[in-house]
C-alpha positions in Angstrom: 0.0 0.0 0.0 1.3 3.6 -0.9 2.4 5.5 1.9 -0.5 9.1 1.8 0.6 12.1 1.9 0.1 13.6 5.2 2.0 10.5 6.3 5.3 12.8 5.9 3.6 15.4 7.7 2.3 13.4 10.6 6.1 11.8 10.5 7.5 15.4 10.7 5.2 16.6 13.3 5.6 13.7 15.8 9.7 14.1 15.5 9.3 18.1 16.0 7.0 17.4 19.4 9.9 15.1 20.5 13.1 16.6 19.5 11.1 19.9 21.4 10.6 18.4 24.7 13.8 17.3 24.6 15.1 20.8 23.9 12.6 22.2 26.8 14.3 19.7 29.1 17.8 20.7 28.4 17.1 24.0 28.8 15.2 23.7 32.0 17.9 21.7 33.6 19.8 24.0 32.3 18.1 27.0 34.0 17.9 24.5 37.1 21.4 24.8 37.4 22.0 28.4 37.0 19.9 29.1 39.6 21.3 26.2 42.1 25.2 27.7 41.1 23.9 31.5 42.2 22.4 29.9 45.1 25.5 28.6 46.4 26.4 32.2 47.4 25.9 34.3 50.0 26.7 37.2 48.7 26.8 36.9 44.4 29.0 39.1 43.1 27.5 40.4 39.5 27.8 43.4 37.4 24.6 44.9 38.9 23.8 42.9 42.1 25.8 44.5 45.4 24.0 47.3 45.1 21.1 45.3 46.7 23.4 43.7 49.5 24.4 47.2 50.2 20.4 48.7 50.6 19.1 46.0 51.9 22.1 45.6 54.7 21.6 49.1 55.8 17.8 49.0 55.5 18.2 46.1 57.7 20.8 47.4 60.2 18.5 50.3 61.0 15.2 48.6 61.5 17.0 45.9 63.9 19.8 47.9 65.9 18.7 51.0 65.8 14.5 50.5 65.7 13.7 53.4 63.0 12.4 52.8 59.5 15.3 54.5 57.0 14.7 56.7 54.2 17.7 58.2 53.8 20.8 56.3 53.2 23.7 59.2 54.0 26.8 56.8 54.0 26.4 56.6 50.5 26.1 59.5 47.5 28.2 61.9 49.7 25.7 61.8 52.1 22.6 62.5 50.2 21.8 58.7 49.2 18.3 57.2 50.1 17.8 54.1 51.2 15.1 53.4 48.7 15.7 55.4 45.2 13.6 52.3 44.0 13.0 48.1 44.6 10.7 49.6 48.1 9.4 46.0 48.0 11.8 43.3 47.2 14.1 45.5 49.5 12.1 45.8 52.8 10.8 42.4 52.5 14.5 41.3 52.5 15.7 43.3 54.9 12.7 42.3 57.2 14.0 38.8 57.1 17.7 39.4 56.7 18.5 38.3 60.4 17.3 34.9 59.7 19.3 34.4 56.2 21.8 36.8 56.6 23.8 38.5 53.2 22.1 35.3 51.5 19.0 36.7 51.5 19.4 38.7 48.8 21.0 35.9 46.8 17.3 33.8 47.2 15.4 37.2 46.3 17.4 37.2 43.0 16.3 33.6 42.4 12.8 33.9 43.3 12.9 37.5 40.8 14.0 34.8 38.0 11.6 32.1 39.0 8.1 34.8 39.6 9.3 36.2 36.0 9.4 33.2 34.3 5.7 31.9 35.6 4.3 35.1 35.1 5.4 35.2 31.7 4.2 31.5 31.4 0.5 32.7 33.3 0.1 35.6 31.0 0.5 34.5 27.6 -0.5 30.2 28.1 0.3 29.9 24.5 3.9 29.4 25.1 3.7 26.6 27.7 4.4 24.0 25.3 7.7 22.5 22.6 9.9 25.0 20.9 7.6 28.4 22.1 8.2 27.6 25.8 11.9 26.9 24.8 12.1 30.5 23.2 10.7 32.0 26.4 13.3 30.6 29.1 16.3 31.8 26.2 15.1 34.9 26.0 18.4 37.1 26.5 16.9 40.0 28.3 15.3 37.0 30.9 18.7 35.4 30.7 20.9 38.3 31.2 18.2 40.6 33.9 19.2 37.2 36.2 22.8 37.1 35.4 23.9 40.6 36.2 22.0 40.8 39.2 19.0 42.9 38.1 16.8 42.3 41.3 14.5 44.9 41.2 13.9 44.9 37.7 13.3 41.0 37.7 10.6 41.8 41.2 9.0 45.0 38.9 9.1 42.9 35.6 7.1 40.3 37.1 4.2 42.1 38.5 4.0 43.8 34.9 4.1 40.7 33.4 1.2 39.3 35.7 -0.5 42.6 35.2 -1.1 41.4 31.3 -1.6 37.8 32.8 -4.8 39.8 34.8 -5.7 41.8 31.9 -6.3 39.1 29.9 -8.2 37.4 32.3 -10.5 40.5 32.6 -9.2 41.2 36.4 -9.2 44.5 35.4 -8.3 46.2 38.9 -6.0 43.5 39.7 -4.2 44.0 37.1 -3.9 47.9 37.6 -2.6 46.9 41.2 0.2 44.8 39.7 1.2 47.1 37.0 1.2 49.7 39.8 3.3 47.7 42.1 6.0 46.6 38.7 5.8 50.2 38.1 7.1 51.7 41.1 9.7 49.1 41.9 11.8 49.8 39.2 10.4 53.2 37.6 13.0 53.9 35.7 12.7 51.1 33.3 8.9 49.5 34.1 7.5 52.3 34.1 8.6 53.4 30.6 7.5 49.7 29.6 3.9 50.0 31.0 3.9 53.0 28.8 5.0 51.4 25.6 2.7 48.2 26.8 -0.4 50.9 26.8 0.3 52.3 23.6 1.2 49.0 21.6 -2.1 47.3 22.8 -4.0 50.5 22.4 -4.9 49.5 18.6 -6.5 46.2 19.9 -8.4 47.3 22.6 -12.2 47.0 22.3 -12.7 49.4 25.7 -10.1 52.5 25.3 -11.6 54.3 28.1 -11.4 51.6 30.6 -7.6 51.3 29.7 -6.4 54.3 30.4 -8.7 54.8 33.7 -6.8 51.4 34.8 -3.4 52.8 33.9 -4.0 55.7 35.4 -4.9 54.2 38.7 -1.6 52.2 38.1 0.3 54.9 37.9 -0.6 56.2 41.7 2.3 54.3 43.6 4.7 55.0 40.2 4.8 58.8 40.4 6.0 59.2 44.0 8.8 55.9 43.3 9.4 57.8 40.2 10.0 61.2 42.1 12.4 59.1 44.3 14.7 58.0 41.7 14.9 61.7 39.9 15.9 62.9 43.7 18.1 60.0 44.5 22.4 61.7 43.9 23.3 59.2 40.8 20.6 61.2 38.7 21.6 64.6 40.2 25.2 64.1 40.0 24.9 62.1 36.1 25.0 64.6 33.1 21.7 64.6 30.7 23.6 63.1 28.0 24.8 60.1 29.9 21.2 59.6 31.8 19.5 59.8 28.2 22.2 57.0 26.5 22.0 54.8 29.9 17.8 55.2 29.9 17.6 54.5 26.0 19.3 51.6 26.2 18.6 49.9 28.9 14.5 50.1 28.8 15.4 48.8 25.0 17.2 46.1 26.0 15.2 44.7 29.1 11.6 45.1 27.1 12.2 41.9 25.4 11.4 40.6 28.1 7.7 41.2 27.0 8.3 42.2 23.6 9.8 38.7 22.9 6.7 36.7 24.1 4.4 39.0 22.7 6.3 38.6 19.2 6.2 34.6 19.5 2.2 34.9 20.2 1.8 36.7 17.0 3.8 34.5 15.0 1.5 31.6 16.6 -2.1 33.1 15.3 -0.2 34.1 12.3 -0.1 30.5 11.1 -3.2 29.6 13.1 -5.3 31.9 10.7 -3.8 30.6 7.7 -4.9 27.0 9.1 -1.1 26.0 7.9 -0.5 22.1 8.7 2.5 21.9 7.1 5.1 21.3 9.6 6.1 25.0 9.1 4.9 26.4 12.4 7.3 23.9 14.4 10.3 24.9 12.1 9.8 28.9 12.7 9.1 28.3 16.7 12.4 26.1 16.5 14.2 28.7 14.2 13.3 31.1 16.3 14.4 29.2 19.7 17.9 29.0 17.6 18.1 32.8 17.5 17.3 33.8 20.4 19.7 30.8 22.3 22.7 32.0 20.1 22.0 36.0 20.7 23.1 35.2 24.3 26.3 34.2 22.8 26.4 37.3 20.4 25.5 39.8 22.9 26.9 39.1 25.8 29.8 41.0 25.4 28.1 44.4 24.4 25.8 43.8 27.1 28.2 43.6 29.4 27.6 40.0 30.5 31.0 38.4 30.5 32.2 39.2 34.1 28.6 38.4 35.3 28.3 34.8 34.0 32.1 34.1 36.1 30.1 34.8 39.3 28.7 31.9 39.3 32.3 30.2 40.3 33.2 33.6 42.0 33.8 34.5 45.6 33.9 38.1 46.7 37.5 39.5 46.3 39.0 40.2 49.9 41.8 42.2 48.9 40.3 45.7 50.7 40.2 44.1 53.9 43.5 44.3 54.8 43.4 48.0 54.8 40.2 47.8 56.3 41.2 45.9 59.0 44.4 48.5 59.9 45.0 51.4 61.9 44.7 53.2 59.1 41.1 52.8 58.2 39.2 55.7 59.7 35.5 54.3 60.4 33.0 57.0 59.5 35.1 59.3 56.8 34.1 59.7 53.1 35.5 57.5 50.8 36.2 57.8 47.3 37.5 54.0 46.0 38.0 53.2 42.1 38.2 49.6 40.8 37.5 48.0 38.2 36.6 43.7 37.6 35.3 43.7 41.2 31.4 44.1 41.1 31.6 47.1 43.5 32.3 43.8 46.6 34.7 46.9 47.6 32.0 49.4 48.1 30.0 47.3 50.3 33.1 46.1 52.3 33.8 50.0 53.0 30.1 50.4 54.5 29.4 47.4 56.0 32.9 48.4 58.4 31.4 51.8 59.1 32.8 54.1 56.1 31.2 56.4 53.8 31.1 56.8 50.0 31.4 59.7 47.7 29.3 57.7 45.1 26.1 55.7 45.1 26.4 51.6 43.8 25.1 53.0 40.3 28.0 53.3 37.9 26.5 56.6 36.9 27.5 58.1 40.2 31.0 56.9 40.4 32.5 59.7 37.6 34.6 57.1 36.1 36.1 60.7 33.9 39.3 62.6 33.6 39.8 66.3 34.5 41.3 69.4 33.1 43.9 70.1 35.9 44.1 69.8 39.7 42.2 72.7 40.3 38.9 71.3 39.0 39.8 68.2 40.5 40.3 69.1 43.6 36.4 71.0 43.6 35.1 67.9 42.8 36.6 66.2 45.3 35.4 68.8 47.8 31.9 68.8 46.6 31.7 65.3 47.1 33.3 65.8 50.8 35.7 63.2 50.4 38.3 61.9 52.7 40.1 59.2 51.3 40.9 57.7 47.9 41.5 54.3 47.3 42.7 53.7 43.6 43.4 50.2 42.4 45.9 49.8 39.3 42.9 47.4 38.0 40.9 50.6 37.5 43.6 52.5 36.4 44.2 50.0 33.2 40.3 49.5 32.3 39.3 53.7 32.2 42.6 55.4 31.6 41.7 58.3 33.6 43.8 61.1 34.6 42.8 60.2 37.8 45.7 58.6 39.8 48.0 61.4 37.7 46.3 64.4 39.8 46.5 62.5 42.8 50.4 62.3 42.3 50.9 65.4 41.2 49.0 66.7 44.2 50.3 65.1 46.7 53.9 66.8 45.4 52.4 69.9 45.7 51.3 69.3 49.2 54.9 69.5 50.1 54.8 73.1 49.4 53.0 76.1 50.2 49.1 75.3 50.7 46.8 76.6 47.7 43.4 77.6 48.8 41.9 76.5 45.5 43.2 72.7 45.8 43.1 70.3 48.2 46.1 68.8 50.3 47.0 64.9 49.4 48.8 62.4 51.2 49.3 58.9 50.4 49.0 56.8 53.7 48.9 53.3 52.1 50.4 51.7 49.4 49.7 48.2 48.8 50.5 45.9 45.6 47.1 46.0 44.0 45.8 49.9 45.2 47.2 52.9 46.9 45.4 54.8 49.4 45.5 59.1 49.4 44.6 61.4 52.4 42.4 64.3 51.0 42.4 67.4 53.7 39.6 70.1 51.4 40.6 72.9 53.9 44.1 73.2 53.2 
């Protein structure tokens, strides 16, 4: 008997279904052991993650010792740093329990940020539970790389936009609001913006316009006051426009895929479902598409800035400050001003956690990783961020090539001298084989 011709099809299909749960698997245990390695750590030392360590240890401190609920957070951003510029939620919730966990805390908040993502993502759009879609979703790069570097409070405001649309859908209209209210002021500086563009992508579809924007703006009452907070908080203040503009462009570009990606693979789905296509077709896209997405993690993780992030996961925190730290020569309660590079800012939160102060916030915004004209305008700078002390590693040296280290030299030989009112006096009190330590008196 001649074989038919949907035999080949049927063939085709039943290898697809299989050769896609396979794939699933893979990259479930995959995911499965990502979040087991970051586990491992108390403290994870990413690109973007010890800035929560650092919040959520001095939100914590204060509630516990001291018995007062912090809004300001003056040992950071030359003493005009808040303790919550954004992440209220995922932050006080942490710090709340902190006691009990310890630094690790924040390591299991960054897990369950990746895990609440990834089943709100699968809640809101059910198409994608299934073969090469669901496959897509968990390679998703801006999923892949939010977890990676640390992004907590994006990962905590991500999810309850994402379950927002999951509501939405559902017709839980107010629910919805509440969670897209909640995403929105956890991280307003990039979920809000992506509530925004939600509104006005699905505003084309929607059958009620009216009730949509009466829900977002009912979202949008706990946004504007978190909002307000992060255009207050010192790395916006002290950040020129053109560097906030370039920073804010591309990073609400980058970490919408995390919606615009499903969105795109839902579309592609009733694309072929309204053409009634049953040709194997619809598998090969979803699993062409799976391809591309898995292999952009390769391609982008070096302009994305993933590299150092994806070694934390066989990292522990470098301990090199703490010998300083440890000596007579640390001064406990002094403004610090400490440049490093390949570190994840571990050396920041050392300096607080042991009492000190910092010029900067954890943002690498705030740092002013820049050179300077001459002395003179370096030494204001250094006196409007009240600095004490800076510790410059040759690590930072090599990666920025500032002029940095070069003014501190050249004044600490001028401090020999007769005192200039206009500069400030330097003296170099440590000198160890990695950084060197400089004395900064700003009323010489």
């Amino acid at each position: 008997m001649a074989p038919r011709a949907g035999d080949g099809i049927l063939a085709a299909d039943a290898s697809a279904a299989r050769s896609s749960v396979i794939a699933l698997w893979i990259v479930g245990v995959g995911w499965a052991a990502v979040l087991l390695l970051i586990l491992r750590h108390a403290v994870f030392v990413a690109d973007d993650s010890i800035s929560n360590y650092g919040h959520v240890w001095y939100v914590s401190d204060r509630i516990w010792r001291y018995h007062h609920f912090p809004w300001s957070m003056p040992v950071i951003g030359h003493g005009k740093g808040l303790a919550f510029p954004y992440a209220f939620i995922p932050w006080i919730s942490a710090a709340l329990i902190r006691p009990l966990l310890g630094d690790w805390v924040v390591t299991l908040w960054l897990v369950v940020g990746t895990v609440g993502l990834i089943a709100a993502t699968f809640w809101a759009f059910p198409e994608l539970r299934r073969g090469w879609w669901a496959a897509a979703v968990l390679v998703n790069p801006a999923l892949v790389v939010a977890s990676i570097i640390g992004q907590l409070p994006f990962l905590w405001g991500a999810s309850m936009l994402v379950g927002a649309v999951a509501c939405w859908r559902r017709r839980r209209y107010a629910l919805a609001a509440l969670l897209a209210g909640l995403g929105q002021a956890t991280h307003p500086a990039v979920v809000l913006p992506m509530g925004l563009l939600l509104v006005a992508f699905w505003w084309r579809w929607e059958p009620d316009r009216p009730r949509l924007l009466r829900y977002y703006a009912l979202s949008l009452i706990p946004a504007i006051p978190a909002a307000w907070l992060v255009v207050a908080s010192p790395v916006f203040v002290d950040t020129s426009p053109v560097v906030i503009a370039t920073a804010f462009i591309g990073t609400v570009a980058v970490r919408s895929l995390v919606l615009a990606v499903p969105i795109a693979l839902v579309a592609v789905q009733r694309r072929f479902q309204s053409t009634g296509e049953q040709s194997p077709m619809p598998v090969r896209v979803a699993c062409g598409v799976f391809v591309v997405l898995l292999l952009s993690n390769i391609v982008l993780m070096e302009p994305l800035e993933a590299t150092y992030s994806w070694g934390a996961l066989n990292r522990k925190p470098d301990t090199q400050l703490l010998s300083f730290i440890r000596s007579s020569k640390f001064e406990p309660g002094a403004t610090y001003r400490i440049l490093r590079a390949h570190d994840g800012k571990i050396g920041m939160y050392q300096l607080v956690e042991h009492g000190a102060h910092l010029d900067s916030e954890f943002f690498p915004e705030s740092i002013a990783r820049n050179s300077w004209p001459d002395v003179a305008a370096y030494s204001q700078f250094l006196k409007n961020r009240r600095v004490n002390y800076v510790i410059i590693f040759e690590s930072y040296d090599r990666e920025w090539r500032t002029n940095e280290h070069d003014l501190l030299r050249e004044l600490k030989n001028r401090s020999s001298g007769e005192c200039v009112e206009s500069l400030v006096d330097v003296h170099q009190v440590a000198s160890h084989k990695a950084f060197d330590v400089y004395r900064i008196r700003r009323d010489c």
